[in-house]
C-alpha positions as CSV (number, residue, x, y, z in Angstrom):
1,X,0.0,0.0,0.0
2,X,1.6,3.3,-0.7
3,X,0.0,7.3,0.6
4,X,-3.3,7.6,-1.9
5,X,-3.9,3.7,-0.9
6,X,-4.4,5.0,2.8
7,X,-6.1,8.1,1.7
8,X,-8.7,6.2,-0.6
9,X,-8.9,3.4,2.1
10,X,-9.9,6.1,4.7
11,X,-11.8,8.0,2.7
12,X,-14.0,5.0,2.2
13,X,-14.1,3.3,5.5
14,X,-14.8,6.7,7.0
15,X,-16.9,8.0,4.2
16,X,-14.9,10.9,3.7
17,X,-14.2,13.3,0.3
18,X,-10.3,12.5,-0.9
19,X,-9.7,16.3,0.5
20,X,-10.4,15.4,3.8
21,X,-8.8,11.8,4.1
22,X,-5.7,13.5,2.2
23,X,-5.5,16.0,5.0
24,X,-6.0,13.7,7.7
25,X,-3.2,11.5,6.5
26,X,-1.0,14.6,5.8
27,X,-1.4,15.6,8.9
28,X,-0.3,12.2,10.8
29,X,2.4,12.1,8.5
30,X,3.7,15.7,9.4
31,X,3.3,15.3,13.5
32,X,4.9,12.3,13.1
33,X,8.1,13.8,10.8
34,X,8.4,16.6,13.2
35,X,8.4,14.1,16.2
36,X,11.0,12.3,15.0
37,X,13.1,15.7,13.7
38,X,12.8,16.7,17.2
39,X,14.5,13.5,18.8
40,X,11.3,11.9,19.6
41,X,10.0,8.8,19.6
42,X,6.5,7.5,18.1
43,X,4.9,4.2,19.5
44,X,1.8,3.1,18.3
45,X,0.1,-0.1,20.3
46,X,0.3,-3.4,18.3
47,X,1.8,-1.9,15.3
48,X,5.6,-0.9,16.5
49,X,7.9,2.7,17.1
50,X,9.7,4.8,15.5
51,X,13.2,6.0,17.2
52,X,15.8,8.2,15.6
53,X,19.5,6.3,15.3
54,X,22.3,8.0,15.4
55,X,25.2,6.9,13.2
56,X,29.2,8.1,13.5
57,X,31.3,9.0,11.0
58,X,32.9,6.4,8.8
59,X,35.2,6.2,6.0
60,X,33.5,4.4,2.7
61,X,34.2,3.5,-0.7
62,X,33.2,6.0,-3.6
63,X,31.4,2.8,-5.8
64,X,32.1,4.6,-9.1
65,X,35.7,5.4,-8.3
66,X,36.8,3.3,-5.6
67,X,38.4,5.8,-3.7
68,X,38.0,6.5,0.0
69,X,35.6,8.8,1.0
70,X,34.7,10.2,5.1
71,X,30.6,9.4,5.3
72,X,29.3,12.3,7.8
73,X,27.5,11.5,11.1
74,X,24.2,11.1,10.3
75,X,20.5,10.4,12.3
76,X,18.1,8.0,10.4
77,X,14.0,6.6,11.5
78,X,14.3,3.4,12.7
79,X,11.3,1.1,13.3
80,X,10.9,-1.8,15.4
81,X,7.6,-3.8,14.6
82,X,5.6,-4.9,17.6
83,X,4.5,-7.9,19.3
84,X,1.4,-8.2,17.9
85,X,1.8,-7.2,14.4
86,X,5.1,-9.5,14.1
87,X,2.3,-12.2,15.6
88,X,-0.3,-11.5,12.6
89,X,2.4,-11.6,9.9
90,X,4.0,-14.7,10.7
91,X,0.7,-16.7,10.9
């Protein structure tokens, strides 16, 4: 499922216009971004979190070259799936 397959999903199930779903999801989808830009952390019941990791410096391998390159520090979203969702998967 990608974004307009939740916003038509919703839009259904709640019998809402494709404006309103739209902002609805555009809206979770923002409060969520600026959690995790803030350092946050997002946890949502039987589905799993979202933390930010932070990564050091390293030194990598230019792929097109193959010359060293220094990769920056860098914070990425990292989710961990939850109990119950990893339950209803594997069945």
């Amino acid at each position: 499922m990608n974004k307009s397959g939740l916003i038509d999903a919703l839009g259904k199930k709640e019998n809402l216009t494709e404006k309103q779903a739209s902002d609805v999801v555009n809206l979770i989808f923002k409060e969520f971004s600026d959690q995790l830009k803030e350092g946050g952390r997002i946890e949502i019941r039987g589905f799993g979190s979202f933390i930010i990791r932070n990564y050091d410096s390293y030194t990598g391998r230019n792929p097109k070259t193959g010359g060293k390159i220094q990769v920056p520090p860098k914070k990425l979203p990292f989710f961990k799936v939850g109990k119950e969702l990893r339950e209803r998967v594997d069945s």
